[in-house]
C-alpha positions in Angstrom: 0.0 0.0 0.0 1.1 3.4 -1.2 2.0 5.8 2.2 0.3 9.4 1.2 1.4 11.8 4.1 0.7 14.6 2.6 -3.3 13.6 3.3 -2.2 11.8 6.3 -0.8 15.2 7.9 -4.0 17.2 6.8 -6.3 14.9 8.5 -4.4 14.5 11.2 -3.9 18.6 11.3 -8.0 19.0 11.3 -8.5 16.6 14.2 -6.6 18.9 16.1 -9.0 21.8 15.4 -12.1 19.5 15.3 -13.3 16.1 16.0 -14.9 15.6 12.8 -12.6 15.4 9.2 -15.2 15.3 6.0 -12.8 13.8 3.2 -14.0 14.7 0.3 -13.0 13.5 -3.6 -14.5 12.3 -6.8 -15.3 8.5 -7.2 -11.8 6.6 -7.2 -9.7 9.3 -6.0 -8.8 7.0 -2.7 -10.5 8.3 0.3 -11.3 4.2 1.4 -7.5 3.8 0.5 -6.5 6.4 3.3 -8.7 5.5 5.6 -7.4 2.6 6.0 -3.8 3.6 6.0 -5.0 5.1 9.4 -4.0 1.7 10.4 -6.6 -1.4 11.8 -5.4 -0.7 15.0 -6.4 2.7 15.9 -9.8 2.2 13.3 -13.3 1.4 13.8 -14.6 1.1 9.9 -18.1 1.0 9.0 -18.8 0.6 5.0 -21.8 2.5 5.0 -22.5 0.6 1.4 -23.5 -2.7 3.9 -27.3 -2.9 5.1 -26.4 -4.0 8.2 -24.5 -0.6 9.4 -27.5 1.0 9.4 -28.8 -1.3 11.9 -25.2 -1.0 13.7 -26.0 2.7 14.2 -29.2 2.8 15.2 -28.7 3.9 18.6 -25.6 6.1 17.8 -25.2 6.3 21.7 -24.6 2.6 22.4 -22.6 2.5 19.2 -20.0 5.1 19.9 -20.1 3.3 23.4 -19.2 0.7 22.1 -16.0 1.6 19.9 -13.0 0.6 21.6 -10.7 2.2 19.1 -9.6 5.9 18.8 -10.8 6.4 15.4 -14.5 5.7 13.8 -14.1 6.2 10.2 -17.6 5.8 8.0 -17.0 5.2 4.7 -19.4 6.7 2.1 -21.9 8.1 5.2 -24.7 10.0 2.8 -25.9 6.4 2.2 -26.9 6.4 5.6 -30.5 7.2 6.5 -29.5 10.5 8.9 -25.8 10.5 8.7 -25.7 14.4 10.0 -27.5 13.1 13.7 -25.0 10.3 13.9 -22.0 12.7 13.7 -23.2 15.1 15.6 -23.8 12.8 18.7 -20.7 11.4 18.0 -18.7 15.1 18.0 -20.5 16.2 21.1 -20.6 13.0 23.4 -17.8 11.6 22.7 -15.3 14.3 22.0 -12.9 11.7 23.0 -13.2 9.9 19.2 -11.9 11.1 16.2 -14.4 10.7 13.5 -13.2 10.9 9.4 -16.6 11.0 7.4 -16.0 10.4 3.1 -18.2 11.4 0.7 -17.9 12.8 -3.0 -19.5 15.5 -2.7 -19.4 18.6 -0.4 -21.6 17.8 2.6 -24.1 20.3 2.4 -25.0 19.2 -0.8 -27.0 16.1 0.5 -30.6 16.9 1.6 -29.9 14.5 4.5 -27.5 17.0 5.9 -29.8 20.0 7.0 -27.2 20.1 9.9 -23.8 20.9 8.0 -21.6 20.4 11.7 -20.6 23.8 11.9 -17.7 24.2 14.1 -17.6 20.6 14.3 -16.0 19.6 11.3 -12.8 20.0 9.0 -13.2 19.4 5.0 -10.6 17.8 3.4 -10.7 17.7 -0.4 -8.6 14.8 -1.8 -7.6 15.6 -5.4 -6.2 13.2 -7.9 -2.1 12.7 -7.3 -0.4 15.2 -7.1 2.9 16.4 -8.5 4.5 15.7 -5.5 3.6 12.1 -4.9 4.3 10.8 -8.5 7.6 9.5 -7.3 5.8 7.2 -4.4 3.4 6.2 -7.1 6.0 5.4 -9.3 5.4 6.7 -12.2 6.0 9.7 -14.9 4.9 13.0 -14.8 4.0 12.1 -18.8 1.9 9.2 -17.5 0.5 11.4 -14.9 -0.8 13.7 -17.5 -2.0 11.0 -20.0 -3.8 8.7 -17.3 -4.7 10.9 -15.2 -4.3 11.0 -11.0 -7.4 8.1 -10.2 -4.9 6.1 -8.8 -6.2 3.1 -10.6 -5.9 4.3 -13.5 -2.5 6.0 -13.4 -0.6 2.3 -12.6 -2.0 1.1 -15.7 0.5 0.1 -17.7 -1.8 1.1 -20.9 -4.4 3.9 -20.8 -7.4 1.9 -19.4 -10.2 3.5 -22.0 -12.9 1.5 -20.5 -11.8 2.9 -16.9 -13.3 6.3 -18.2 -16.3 5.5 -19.5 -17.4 3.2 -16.6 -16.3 6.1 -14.2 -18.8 8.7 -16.2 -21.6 5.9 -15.8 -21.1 4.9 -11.7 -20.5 8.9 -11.5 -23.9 9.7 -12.6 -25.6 7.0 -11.5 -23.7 7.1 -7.8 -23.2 10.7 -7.0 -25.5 12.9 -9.6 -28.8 10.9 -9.3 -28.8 10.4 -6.0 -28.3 14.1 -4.8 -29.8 16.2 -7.8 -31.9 13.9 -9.2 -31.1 14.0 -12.7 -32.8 11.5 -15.3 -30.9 12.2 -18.9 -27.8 10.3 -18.4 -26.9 10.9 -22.2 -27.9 14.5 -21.6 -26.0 15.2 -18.3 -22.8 13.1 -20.0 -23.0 15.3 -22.8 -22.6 18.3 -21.0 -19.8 16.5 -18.8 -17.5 15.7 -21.8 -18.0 18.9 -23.1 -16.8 20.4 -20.4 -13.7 18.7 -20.2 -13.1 19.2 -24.4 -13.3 23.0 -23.3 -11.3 22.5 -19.9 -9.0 25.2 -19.3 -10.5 28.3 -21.2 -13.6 30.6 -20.7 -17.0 28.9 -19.6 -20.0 31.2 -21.3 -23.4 30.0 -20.4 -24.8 30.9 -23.2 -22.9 29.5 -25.7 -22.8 26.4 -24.1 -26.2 26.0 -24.3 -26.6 26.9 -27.8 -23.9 24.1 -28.1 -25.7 21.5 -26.7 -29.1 22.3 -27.0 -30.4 22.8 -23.7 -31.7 25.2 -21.6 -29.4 28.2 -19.3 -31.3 26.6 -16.4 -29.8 23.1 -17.5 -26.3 24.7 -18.1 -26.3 26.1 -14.9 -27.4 23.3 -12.5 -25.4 20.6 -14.2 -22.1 23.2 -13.4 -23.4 23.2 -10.1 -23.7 19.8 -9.6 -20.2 19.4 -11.1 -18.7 22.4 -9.0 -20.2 20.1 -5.7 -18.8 16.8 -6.6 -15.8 18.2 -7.3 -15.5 16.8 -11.1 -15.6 20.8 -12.2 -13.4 24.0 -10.8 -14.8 27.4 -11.8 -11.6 29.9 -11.4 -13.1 33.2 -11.5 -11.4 36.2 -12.5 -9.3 38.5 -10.3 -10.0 42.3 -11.1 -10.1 45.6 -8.9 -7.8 48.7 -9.9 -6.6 47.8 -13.8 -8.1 49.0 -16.3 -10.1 46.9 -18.9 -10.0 43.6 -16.8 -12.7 41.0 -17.2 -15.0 40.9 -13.9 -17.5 37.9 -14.6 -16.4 35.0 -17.3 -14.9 32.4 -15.3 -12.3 29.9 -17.0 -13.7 25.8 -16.0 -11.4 23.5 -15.5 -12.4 19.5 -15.2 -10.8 17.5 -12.2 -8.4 15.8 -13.7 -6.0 15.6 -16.8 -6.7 11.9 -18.2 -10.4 12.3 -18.7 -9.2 15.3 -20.4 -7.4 14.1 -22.7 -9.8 11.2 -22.8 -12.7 13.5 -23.6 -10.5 15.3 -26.2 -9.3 12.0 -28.2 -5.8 12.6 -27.2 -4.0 9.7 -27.4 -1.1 9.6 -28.2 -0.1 12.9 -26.1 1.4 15.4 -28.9 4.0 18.0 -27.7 1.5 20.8 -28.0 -0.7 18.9 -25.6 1.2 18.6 -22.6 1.3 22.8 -21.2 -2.5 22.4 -21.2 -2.5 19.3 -18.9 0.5 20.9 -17.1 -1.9 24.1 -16.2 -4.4 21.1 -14.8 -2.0 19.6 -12.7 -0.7 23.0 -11.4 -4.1 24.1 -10.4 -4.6 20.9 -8.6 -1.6 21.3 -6.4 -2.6 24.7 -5.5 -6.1 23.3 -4.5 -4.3 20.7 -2.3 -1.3 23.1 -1.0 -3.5 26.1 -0.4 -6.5 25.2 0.3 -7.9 28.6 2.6 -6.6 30.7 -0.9 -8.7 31.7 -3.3 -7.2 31.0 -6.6 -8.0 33.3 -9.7 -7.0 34.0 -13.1 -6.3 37.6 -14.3 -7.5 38.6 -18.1 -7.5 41.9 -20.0 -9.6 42.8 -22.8 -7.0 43.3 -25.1 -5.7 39.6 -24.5 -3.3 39.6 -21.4 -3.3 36.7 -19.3 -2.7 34.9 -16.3 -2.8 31.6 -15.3 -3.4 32.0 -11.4 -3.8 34.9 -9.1 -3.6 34.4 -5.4 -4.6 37.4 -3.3 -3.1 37.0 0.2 -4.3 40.4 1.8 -5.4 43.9 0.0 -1.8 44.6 -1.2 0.0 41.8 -1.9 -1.1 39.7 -4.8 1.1 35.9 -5.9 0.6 36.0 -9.7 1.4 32.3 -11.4 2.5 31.6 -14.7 2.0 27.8 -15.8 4.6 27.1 -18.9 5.7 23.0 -19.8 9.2 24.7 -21.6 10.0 27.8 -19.5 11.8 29.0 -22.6 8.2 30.0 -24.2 7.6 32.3 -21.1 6.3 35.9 -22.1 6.7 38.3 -19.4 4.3 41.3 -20.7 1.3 40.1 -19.0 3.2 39.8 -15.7 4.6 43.5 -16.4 1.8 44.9 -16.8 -0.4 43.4 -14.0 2.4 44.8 -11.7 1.4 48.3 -13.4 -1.9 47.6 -11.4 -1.0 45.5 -8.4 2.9 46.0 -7.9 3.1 44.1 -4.4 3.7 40.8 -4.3 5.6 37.7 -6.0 6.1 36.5 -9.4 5.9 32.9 -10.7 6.9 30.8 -13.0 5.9 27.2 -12.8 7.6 24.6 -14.6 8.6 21.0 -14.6 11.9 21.7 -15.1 12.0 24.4 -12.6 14.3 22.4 -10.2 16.6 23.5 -8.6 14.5 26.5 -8.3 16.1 29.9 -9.5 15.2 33.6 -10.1 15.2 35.2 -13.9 15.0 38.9 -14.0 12.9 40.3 -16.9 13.1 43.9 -17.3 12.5 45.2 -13.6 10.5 42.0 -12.8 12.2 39.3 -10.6 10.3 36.1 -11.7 11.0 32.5 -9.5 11.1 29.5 -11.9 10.4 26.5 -10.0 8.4 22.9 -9.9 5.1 22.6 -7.7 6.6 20.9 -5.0 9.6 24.4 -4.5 6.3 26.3 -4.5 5.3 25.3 -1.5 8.6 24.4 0.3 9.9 27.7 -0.7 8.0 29.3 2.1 6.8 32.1 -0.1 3.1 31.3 -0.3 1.5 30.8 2.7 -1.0 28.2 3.0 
């Protein structure tokens, strides 16, 4: 079994703050993998897929009594008849426990959870590999970007193209029916794939729909729906004293980069293919990394972009450029967002960024680095 610490230490982080951790991830991302790694020793686990746990936790009072172990992990809990009750007798009568919760979605998205544990509770959101662990996984960051981070799927030795489509199918039928209630599978698939063929650019509602035929109202539910299960990642735009900045489109991304290139029919991976998966996988790392930052992307009318802005406070903005051969960087849409917003620290992110080094362009100190000297550098704070 494959030791993840860097999940391990962020569960074990929100314990300290709260007796409740809600991991949440798509279908197949490993939440049942690291709750177990929490070791059968210290673990109390309840697959709340099995009938008979229902019955088990009838009396949540004489259950939690019960549990000899330090740790009561349930394992899928919305399929539980009143899973928010159970945890919240759990949190406040025995504050001795520490309780871990998965799910795919976030938990207020369940109509069983009228209670959403406030003050109770940690959220963890488990995204596919990251950069970082691709050398525990063993594996390429090439293969990373062609498969994908479902662990599953990124240890085939071949792209598994079957693993895709039965994802889509158990993801609908799983996670979107049961909490939203949607009947067009084809429809609501359609709208899914699409999504990950446009991946990375500007989302407009409108033209979607027109696209697919279907209603705004339609458009804008299933993004919900995708935004809660985590398969979808709206990045809105970052604006406030430039001139001529976009304030509304957001830019969707889909979760991760081998349904991607799945959806797009990208297989083999061509040259040109790889700095839009890299832009996937950096996003991802920020959403692990930084989870308490907003991330946004910066955009001018006239065509100057940014990948990722990170505000940290009203005067000091992290600005992140996301480039697969740092020789292709352009500087002139970091220049002239430091015009605007000249406080704060300049980015370049690439997989060959290691050791990481500064480059000075113009009057602009840029750091070129890898995801992982990001983070380690200390610069960002979490």
């Amino acid at each position: 079994m494959i030791l993840r610490p860097i999940w391990m230490d962020r569960i074990e982080t929100s314990w300290r703050e709260a007796p409740i951790v809600w991991l949440c991830g798509v279908r197949r991302a490993g939440k049942t993998t690291l709750a177990e790694l929490l070791g059968p020793e210290r673990v109390v686990y309840c697959n709340c897929d099995l009938p008979s746990i229902e019955e088990m936790v009838r009396d949540p009072v004489m259950f939690f009594r019960n549990c000899t172990k330090p740790i009561v992990v349930f394992d899928e809990i919305h399929q539980l008849k009143d899973p928010a009750r159970l945890l919240k007798i759990g949190a406040d009568t025995f504050p001795q426990l520490k309780i871990l919760a998965t799910g795919s979605s976030t938990l207020a998205a369940s109509r069983k959870f009228r209670d959403t544990l406030t003050d109770r509770k940690r959220t963890v959101h488990l995204t596919p590999v990251l950069y970082d662990e691709l050398l525990s996984f063993g594996v390429t960051l090439p293969q990373r970007l062609f498969h994908g981070g479902l662990p599953r799927a990124l240890q085939a030795e071949t792209k598994p193209v079957a693993f895709y489509r039965e994802w889509l199918d158990s993801f609908f039928a799983r996670d979107i029916q049961r909490l939203f209630g949607f009947r067009d599978i084809n429809r609501f698939n359609a709208f899914f794939e699409y999504i990950m063929r446009q991946s990375g650019g500007q989302f407009d509602i409108t033209k979607t729909a027109t696209a697919l035929s279907i209603s705004r109202p339609t458009v804008e539910s299933h993004l919900r729906a995708l935004e809660i299960t985590h398969a979808a990642t709206l990045v809105r735009p970052f604006h406030g004293g430039g001139q001529h900045e976009l304030v509304k489109q957001p830019k969707v991304y889909a979760f991760d980069t081998g349904f991607v290139s799945f959806a797009r029919g990208w297989d083999p991976l061509r040259p040109d293919d790889f700095g839009t998966l890299w832009e996937h996988l950096v996003l991802e790392h920020l959403q692990a990394r930084f989870p308490d930052t907003p991330i946004r992307y910066w955009r001018t009318k006239s065509g100057h972009e940014l990948d990722f802005v990170l505000a940290h406070r009203r005067d000091e903005v992290d600005i992140i450029e996301c480039k697969w051969d740092p020789g292709n960087f352009d500087s002139s849409s970091m220049k002239l967002f430091r015009t605007y917003y000249p406080q704060g620290r300049n980015y370049l992110i690439s997989p060959s960024g290691a050791p990481a080094y500064t480059r000075r362009y113009g009057n602009l100190d840029v750091l070129i680095c890898t995801p992982t000297e990001l983070h380690t550098s200390g610069r960002i704070s979490a």
